[in-house]
PDBQT receptor file of N, H, CA, C and O in Angstrom, charges set to zero:
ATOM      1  N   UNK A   1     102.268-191.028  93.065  1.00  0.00    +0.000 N 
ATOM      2  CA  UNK A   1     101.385-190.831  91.940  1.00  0.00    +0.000 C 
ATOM      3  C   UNK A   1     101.330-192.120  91.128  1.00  0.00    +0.000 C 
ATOM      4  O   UNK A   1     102.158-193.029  91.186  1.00  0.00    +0.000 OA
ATOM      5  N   UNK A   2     100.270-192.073  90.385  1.00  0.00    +0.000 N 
ATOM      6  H   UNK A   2      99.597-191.335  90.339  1.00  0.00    +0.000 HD
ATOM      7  CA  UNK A   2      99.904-193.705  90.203  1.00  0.00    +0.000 C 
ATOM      8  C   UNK A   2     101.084-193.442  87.896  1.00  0.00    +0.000 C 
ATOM      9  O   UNK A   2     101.108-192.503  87.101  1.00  0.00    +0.000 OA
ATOM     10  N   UNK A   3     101.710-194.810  87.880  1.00  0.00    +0.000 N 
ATOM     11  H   UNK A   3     101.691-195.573  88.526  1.00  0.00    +0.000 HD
ATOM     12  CA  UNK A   3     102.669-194.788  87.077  1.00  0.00    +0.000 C 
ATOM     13  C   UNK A   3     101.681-194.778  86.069  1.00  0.00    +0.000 C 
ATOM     14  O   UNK A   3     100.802-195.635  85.975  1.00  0.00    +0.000 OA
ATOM     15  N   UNK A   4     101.835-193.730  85.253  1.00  0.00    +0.000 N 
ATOM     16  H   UNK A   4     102.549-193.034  85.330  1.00  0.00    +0.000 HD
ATOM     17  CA  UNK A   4     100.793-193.483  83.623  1.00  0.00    +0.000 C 
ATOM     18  C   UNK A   4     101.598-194.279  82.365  1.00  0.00    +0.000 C 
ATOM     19  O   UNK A   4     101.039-194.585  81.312  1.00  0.00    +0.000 OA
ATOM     20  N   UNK A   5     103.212-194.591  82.719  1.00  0.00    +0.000 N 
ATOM     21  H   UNK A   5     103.665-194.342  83.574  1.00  0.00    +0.000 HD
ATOM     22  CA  UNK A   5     103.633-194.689  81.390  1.00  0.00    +0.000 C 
ATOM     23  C   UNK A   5     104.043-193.914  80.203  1.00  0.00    +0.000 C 
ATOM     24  O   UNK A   5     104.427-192.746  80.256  1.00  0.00    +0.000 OA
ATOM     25  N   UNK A   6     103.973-194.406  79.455  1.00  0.00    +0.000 N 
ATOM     26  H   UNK A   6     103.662-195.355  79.412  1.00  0.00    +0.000 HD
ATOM     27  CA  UNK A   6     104.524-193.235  77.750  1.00  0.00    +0.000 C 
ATOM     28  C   UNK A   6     103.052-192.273  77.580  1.00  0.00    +0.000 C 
ATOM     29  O   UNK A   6     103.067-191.313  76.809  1.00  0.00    +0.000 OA
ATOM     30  N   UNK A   7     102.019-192.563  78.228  1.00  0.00    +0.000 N 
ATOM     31  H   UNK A   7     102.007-193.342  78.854  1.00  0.00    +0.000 HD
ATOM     32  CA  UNK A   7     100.605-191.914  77.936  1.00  0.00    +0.000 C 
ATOM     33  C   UNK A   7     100.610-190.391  79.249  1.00  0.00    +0.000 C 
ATOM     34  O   UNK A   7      99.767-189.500  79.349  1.00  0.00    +0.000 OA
ATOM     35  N   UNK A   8     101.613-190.556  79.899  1.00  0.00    +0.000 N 
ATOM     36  H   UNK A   8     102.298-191.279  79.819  1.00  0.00    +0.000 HD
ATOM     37  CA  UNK A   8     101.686-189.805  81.184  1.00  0.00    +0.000 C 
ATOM     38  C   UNK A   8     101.078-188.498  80.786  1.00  0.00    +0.000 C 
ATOM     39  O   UNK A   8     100.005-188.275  81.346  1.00  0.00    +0.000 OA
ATOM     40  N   UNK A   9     101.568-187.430  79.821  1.00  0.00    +0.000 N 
ATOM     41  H   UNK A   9     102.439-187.611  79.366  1.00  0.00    +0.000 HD
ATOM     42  CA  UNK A   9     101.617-186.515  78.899  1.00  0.00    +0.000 C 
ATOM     43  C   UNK A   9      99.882-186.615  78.956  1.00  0.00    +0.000 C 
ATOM     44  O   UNK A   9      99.072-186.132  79.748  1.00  0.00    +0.000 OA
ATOM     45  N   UNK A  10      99.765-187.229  78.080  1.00  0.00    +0.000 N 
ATOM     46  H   UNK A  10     100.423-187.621  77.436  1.00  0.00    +0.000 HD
ATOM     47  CA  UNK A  10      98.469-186.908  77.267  1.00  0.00    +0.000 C 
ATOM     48  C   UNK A  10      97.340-187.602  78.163  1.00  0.00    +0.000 C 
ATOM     49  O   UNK A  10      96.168-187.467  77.810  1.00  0.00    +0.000 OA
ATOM     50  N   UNK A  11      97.596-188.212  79.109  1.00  0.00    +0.000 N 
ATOM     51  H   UNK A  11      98.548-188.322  79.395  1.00  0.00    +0.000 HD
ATOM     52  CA  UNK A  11      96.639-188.187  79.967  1.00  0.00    +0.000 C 
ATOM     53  C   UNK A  11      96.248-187.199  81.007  1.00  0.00    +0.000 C 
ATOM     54  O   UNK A  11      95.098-186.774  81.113  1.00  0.00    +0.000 OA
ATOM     55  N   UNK A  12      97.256-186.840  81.786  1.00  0.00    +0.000 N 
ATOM     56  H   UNK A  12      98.191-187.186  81.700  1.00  0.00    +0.000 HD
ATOM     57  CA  UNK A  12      97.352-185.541  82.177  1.00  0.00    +0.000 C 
ATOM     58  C   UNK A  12      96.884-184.236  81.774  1.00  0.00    +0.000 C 
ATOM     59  O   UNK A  12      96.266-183.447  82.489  1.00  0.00    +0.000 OA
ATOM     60  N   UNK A  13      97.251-184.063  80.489  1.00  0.00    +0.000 N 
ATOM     61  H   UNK A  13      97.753-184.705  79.908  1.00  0.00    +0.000 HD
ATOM     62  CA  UNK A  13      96.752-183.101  79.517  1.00  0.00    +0.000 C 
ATOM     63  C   UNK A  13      95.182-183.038  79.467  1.00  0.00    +0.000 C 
ATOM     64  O   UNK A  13      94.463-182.039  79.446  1.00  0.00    +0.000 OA
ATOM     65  N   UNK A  14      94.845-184.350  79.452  1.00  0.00    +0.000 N 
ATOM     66  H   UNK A  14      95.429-185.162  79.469  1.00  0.00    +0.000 HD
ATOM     67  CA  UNK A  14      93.019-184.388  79.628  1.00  0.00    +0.000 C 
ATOM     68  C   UNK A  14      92.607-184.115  80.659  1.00  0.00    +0.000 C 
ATOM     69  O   UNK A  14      91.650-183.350  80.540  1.00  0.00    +0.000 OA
ATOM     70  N   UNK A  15      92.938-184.452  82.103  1.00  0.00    +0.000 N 
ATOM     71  H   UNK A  15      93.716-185.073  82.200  1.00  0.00    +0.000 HD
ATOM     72  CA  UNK A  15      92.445-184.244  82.737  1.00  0.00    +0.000 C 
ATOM     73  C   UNK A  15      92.661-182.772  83.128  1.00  0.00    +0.000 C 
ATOM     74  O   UNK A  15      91.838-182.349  83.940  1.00  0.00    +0.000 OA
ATOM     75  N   UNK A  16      93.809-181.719  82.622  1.00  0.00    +0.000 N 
ATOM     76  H   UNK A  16      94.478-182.062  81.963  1.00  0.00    +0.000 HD
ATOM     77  CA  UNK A  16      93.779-180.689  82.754  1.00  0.00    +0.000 C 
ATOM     78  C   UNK A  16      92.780-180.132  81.758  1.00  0.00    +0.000 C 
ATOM     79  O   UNK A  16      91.701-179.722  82.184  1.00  0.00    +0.000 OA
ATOM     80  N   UNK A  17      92.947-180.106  80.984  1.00  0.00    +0.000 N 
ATOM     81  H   UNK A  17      93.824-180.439  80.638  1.00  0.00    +0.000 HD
ATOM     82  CA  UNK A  17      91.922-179.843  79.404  1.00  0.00    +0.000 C 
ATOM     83  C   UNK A  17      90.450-179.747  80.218  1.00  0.00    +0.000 C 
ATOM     84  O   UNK A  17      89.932-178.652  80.435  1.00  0.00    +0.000 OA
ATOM     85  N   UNK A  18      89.842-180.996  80.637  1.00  0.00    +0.000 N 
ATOM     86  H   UNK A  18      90.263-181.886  80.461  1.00  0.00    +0.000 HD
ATOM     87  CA  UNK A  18      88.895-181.175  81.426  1.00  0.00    +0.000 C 
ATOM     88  C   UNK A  18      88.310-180.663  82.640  1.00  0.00    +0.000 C 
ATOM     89  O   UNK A  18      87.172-180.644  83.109  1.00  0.00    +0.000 OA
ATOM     90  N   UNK A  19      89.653-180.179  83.068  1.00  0.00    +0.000 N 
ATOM     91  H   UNK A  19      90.578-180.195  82.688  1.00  0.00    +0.000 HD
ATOM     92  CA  UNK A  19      88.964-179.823  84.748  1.00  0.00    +0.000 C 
ATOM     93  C   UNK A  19      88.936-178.168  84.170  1.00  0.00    +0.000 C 
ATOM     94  O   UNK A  19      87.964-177.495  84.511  1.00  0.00    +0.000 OA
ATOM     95  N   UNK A  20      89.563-177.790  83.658  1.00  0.00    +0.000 N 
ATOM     96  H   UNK A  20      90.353-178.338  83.381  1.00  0.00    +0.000 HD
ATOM     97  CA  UNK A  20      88.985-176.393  83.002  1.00  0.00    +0.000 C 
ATOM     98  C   UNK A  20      88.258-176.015  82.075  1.00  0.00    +0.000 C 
ATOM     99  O   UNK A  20      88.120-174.867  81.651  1.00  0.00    +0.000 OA
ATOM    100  N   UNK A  21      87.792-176.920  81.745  1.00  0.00    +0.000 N 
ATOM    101  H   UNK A  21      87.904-177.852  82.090  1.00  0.00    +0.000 HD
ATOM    102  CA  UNK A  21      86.792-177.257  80.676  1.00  0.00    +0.000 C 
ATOM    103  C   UNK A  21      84.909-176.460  81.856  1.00  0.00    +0.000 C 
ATOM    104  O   UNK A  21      84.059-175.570  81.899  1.00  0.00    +0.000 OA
ATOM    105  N   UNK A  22      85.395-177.665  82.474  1.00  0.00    +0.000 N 
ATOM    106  H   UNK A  22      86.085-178.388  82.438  1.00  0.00    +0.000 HD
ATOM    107  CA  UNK A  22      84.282-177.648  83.687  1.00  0.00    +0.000 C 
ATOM    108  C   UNK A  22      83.942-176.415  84.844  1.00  0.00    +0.000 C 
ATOM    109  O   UNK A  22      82.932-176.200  85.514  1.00  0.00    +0.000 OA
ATOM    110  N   UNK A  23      85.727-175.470  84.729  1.00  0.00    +0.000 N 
ATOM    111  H   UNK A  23      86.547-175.646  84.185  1.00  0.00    +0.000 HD
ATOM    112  CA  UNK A  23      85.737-174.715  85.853  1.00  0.00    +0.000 C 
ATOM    113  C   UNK A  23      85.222-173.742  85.018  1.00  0.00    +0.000 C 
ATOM    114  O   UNK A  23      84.488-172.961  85.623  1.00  0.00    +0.000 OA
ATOM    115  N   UNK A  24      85.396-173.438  83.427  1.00  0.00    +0.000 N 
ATOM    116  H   UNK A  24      85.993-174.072  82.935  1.00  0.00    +0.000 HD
ATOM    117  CA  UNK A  24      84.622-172.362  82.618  1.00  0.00    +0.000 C 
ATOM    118  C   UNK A  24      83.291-172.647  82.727  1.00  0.00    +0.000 C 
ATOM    119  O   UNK A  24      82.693-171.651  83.133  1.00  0.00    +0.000 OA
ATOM    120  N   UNK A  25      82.634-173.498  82.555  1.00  0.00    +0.000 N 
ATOM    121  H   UNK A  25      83.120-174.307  82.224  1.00  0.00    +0.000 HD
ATOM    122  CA  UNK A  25      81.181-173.626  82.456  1.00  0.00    +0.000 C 
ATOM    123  C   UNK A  25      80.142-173.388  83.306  1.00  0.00    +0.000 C 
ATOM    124  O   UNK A  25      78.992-172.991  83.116  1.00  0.00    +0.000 OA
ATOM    125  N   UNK A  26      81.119-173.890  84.855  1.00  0.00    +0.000 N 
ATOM    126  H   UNK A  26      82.052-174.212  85.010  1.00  0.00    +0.000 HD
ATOM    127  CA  UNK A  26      80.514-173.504  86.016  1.00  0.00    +0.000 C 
ATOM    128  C   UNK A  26      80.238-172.098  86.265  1.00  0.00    +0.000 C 
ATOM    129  O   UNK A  26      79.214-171.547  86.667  1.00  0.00    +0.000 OA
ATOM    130  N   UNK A  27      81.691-171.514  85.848  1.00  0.00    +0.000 N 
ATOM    131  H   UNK A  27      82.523-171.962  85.521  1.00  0.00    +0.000 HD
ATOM    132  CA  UNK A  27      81.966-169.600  86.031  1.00  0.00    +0.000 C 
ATOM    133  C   UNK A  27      80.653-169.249  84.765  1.00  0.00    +0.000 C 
ATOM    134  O   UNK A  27      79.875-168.321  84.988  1.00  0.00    +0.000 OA
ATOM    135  N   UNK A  28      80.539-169.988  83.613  1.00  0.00    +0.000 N 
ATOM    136  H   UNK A  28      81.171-170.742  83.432  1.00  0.00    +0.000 HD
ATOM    137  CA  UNK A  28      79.723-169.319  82.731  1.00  0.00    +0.000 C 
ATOM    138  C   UNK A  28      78.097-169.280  83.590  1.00  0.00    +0.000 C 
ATOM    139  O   UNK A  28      77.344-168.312  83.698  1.00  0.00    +0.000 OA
ATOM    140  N   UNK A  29      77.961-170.306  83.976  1.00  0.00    +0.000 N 
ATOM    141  H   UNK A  29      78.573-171.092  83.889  1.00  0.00    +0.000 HD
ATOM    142  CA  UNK A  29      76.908-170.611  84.608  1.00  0.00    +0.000 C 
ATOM    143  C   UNK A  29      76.431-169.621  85.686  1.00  0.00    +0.000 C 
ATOM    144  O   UNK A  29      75.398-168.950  85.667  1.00  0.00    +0.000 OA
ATOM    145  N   UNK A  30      77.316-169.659  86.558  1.00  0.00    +0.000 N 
ATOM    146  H   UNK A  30      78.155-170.204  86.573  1.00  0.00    +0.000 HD
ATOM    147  CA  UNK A  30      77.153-168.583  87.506  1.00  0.00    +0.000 C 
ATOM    148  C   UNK A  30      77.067-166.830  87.148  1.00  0.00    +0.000 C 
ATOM    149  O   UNK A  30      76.446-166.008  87.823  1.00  0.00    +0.000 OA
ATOM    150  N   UNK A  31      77.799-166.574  86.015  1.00  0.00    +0.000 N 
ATOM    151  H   UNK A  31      78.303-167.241  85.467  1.00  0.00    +0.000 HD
ATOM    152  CA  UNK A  31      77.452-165.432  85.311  1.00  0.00    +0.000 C 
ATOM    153  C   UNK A  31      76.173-165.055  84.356  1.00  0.00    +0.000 C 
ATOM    154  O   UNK A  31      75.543-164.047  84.036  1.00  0.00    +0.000 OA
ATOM    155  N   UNK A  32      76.166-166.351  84.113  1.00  0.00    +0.000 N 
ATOM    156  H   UNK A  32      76.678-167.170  84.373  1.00  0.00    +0.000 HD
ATOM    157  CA  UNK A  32      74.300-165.738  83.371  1.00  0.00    +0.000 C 
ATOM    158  C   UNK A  32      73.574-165.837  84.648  1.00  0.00    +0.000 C 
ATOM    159  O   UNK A  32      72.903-164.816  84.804  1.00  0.00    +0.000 OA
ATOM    160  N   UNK A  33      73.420-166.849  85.835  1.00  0.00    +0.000 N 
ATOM    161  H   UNK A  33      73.965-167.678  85.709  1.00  0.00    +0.000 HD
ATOM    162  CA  UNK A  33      72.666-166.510  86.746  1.00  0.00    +0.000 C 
ATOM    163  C   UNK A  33      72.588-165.417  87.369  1.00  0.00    +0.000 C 
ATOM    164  O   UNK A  33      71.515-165.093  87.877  1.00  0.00    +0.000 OA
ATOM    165  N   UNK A  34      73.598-164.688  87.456  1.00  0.00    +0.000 N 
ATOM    166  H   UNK A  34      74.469-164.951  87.042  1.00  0.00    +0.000 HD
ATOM    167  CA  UNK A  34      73.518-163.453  87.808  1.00  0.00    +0.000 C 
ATOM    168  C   UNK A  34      73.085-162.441  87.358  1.00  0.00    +0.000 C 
ATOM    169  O   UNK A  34      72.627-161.646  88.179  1.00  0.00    +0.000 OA
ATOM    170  N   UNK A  35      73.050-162.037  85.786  1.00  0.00    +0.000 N 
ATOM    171  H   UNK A  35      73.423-162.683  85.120  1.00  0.00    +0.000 HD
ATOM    172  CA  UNK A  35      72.572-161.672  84.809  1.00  0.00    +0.000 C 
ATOM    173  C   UNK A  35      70.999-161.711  84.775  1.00  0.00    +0.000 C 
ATOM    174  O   UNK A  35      70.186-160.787  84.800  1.00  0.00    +0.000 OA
ATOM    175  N   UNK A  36      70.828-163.059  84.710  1.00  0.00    +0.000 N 
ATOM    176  H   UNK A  36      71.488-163.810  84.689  1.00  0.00    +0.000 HD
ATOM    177  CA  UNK A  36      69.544-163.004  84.905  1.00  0.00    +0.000 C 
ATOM    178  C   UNK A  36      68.497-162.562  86.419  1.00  0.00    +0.000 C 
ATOM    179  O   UNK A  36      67.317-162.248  86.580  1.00  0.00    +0.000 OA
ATOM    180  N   UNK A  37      69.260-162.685  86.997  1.00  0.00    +0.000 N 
ATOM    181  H   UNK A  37      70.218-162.940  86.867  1.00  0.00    +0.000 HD
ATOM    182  CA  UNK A  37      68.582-162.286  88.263  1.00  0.00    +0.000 C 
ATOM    183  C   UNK A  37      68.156-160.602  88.595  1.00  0.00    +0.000 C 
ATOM    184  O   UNK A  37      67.224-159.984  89.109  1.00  0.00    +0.000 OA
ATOM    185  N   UNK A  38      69.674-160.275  87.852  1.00  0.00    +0.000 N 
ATOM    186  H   UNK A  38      70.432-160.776  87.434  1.00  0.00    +0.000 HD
ATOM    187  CA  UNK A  38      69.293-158.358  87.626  1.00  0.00    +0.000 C 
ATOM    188  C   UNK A  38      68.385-158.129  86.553  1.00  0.00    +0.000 C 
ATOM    189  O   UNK A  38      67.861-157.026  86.399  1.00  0.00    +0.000 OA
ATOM    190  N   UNK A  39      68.192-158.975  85.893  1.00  0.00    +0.000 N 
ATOM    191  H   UNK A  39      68.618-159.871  86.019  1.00  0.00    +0.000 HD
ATOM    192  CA  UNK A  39      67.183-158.741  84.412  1.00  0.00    +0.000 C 
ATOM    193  C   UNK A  39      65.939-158.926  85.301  1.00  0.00    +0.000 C 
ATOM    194  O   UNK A  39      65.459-157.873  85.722  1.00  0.00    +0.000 OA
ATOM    195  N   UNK A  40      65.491-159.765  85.568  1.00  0.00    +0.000 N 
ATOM    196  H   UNK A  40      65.881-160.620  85.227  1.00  0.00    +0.000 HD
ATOM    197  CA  UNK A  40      64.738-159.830  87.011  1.00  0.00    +0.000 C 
ATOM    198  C   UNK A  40      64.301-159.230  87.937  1.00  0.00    +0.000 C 
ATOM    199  O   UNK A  40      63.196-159.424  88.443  1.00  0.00    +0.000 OA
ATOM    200  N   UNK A  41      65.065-158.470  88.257  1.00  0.00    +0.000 N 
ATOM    201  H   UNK A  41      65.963-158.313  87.845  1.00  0.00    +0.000 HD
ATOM    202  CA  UNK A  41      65.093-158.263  89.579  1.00  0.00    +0.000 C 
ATOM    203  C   UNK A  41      64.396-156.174  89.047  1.00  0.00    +0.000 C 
ATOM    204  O   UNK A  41      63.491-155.466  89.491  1.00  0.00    +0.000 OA
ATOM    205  N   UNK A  42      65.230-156.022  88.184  1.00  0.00    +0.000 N 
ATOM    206  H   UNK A  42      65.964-156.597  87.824  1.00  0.00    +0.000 HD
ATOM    207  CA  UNK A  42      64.814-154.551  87.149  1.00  0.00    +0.000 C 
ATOM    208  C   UNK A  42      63.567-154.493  86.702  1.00  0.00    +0.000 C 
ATOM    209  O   UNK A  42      62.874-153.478  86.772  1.00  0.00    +0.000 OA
ATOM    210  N   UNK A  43      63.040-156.061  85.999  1.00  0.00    +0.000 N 
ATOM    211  H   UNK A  43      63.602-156.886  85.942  1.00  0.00    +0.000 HD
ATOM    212  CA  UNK A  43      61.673-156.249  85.316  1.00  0.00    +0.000 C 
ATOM    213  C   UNK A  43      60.272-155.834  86.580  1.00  0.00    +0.000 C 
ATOM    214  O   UNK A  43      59.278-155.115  86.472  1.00  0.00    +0.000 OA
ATOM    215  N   UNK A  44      60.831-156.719  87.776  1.00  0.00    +0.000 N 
ATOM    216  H   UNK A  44      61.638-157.303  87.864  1.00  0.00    +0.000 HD
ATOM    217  CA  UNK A  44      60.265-156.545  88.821  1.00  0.00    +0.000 C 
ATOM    218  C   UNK A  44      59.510-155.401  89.361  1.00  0.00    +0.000 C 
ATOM    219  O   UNK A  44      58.320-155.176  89.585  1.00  0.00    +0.000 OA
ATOM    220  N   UNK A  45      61.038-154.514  89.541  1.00  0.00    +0.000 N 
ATOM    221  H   UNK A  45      62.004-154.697  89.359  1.00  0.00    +0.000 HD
ATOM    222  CA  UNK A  45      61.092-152.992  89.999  1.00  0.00    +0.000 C 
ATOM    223  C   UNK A  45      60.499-151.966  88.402  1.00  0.00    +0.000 C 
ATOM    224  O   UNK A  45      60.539-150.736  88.438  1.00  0.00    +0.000 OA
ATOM    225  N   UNK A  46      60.156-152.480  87.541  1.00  0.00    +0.000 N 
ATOM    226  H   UNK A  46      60.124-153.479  87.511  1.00  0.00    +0.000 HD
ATOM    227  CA  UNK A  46      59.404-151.674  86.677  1.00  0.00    +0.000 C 
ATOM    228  C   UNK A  46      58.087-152.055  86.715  1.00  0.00    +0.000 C 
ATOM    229  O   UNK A  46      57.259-151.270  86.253  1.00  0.00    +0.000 OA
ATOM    230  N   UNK A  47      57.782-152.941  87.103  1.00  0.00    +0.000 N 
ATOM    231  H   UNK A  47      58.454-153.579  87.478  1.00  0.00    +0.000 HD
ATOM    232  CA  UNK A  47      56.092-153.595  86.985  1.00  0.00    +0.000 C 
ATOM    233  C   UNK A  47      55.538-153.227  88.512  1.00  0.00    +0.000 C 
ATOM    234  O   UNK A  47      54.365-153.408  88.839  1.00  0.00    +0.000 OA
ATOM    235  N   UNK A  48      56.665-152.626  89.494  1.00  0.00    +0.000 N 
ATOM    236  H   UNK A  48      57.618-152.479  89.229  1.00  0.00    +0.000 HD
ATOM    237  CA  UNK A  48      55.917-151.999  90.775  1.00  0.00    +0.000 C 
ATOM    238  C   UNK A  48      55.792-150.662  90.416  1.00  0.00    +0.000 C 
ATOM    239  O   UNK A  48      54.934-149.844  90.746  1.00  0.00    +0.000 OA
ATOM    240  N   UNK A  49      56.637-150.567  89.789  1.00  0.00    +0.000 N 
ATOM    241  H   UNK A  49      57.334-151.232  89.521  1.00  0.00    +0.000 HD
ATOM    242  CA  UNK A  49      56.542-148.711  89.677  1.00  0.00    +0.000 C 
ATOM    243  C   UNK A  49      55.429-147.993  88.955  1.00  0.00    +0.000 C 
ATOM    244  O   UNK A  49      54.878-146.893  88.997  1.00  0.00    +0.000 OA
ATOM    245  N   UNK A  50      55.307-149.785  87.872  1.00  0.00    +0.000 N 
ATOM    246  H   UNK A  50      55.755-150.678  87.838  1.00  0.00    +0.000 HD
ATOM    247  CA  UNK A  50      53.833-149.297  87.029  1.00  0.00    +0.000 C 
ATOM    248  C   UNK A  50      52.844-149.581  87.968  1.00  0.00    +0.000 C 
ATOM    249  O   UNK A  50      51.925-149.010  87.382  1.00  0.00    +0.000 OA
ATOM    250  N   UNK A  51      52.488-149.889  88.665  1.00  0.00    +0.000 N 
ATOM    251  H   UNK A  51      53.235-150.354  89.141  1.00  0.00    +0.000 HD
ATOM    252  CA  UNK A  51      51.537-150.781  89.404  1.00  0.00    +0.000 C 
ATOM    253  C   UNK A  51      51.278-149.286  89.995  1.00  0.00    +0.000 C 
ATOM    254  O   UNK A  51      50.549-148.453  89.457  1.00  0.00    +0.000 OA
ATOM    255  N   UNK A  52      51.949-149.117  91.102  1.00  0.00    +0.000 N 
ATOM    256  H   UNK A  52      52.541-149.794  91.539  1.00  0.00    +0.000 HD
ATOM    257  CA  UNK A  52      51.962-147.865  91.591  1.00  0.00    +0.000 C 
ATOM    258  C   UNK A  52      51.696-146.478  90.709  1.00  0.00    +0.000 C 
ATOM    259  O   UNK A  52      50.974-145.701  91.333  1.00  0.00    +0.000 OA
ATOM    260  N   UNK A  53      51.919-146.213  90.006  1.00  0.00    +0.000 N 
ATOM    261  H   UNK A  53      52.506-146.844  89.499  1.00  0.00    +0.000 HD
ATOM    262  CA  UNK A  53      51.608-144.997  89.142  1.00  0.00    +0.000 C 
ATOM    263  C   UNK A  53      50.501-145.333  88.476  1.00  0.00    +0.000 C 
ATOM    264  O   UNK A  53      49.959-144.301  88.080  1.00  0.00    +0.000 OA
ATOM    265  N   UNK A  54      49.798-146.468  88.106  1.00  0.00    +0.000 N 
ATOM    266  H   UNK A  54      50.238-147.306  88.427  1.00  0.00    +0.000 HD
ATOM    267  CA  UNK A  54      48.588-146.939  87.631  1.00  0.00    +0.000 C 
ATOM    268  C   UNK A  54      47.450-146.923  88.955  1.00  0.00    +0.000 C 
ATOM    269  O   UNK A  54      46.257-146.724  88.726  1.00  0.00    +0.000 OA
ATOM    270  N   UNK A  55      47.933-147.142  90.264  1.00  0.00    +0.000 N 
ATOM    271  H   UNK A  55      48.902-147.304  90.450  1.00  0.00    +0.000 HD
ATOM    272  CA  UNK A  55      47.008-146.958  91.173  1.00  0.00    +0.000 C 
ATOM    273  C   UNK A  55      46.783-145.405  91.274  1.00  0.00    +0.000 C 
ATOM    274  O   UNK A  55      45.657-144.906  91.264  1.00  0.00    +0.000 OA
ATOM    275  N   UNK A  56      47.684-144.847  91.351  1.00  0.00    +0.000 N 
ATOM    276  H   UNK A  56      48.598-145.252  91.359  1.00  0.00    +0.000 HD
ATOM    277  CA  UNK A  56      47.308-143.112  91.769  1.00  0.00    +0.000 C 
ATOM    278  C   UNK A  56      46.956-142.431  90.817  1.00  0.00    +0.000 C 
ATOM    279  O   UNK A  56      47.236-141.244  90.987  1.00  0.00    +0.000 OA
ATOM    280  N   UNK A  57      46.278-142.733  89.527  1.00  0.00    +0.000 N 
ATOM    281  H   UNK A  57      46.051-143.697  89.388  1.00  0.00    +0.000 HD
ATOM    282  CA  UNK A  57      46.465-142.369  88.448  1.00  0.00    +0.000 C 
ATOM    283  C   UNK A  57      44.955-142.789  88.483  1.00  0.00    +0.000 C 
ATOM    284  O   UNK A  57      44.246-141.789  88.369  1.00  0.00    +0.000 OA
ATOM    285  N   UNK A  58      44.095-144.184  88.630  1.00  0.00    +0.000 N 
ATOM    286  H   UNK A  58      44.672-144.996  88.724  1.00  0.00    +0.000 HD
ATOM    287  CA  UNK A  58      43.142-144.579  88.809  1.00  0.00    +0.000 C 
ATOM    288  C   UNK A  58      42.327-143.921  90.160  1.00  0.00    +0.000 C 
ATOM    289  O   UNK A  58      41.098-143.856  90.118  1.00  0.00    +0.000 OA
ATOM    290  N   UNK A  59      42.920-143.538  91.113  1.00  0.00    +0.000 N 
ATOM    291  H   UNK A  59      43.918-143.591  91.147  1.00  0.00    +0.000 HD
ATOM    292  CA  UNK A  59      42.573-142.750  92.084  1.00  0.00    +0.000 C 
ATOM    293  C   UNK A  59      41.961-141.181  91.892  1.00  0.00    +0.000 C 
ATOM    294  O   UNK A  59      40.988-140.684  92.460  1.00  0.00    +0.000 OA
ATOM    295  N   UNK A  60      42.691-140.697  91.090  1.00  0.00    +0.000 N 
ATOM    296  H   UNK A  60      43.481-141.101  90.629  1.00  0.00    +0.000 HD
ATOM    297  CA  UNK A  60      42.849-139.452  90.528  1.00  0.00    +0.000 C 
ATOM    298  C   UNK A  60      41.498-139.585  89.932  1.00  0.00    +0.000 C 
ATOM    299  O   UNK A  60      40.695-139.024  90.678  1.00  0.00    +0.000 OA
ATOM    300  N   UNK A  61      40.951-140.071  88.948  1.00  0.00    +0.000 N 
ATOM    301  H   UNK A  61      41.604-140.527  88.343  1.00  0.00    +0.000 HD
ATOM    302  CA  UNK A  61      40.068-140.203  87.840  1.00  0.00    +0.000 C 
ATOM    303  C   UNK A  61      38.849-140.626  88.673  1.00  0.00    +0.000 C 
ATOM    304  O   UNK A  61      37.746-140.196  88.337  1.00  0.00    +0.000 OA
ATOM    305  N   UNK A  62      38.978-141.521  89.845  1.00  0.00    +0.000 N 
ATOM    306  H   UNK A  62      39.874-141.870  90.119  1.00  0.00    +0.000 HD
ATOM    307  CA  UNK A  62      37.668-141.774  90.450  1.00  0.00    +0.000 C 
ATOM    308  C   UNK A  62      37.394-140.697  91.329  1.00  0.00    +0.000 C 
ATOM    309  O   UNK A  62      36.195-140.606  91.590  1.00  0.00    +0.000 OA
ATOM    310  N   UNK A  63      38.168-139.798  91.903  1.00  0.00    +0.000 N 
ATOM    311  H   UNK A  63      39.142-139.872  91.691  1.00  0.00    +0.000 HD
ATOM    312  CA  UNK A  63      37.767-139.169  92.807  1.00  0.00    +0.000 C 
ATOM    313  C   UNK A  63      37.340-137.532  92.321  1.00  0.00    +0.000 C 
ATOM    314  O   UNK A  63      36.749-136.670  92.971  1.00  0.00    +0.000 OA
ATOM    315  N   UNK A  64      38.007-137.477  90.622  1.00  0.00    +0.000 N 
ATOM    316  H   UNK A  64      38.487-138.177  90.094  1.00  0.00    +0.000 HD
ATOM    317  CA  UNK A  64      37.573-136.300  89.875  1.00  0.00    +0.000 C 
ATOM    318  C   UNK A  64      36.192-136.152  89.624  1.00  0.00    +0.000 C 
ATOM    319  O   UNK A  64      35.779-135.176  88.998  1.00  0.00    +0.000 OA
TER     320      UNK A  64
């Protein structure tokens, strides 16, 4: 390991500080993407369901 000196401590400390700094942000990251994808993915599956109940519904009325 490369000799840090009297700074050994507190350099170390940063780069731990840091690399979990980074491993939260990534995990945060990946959790709103996910989030958002079911927000998505729900918005989706409600705008077919309207789509669909707006077609048979328009069907209904033309063929009355």
């Amino acid at each position: 390991m490369i000799d840090l000196g009297k700074y050994a401590g507190t350099v170390l400390a940063a780069y731990g500080a840091s690399l979990a700094l980074i491993a939260g942000l990534v995990l945060a990251t990946l959790w709103r993407g996910r989030k958002a994808r079911r927000a998505l993915e729900a918005q989706e599956a409600r705008a077919r369901k309207a789509k669909a109940g707006g077609d048979a519904q328009g069907k209904e009325h033309a063929n009355g």
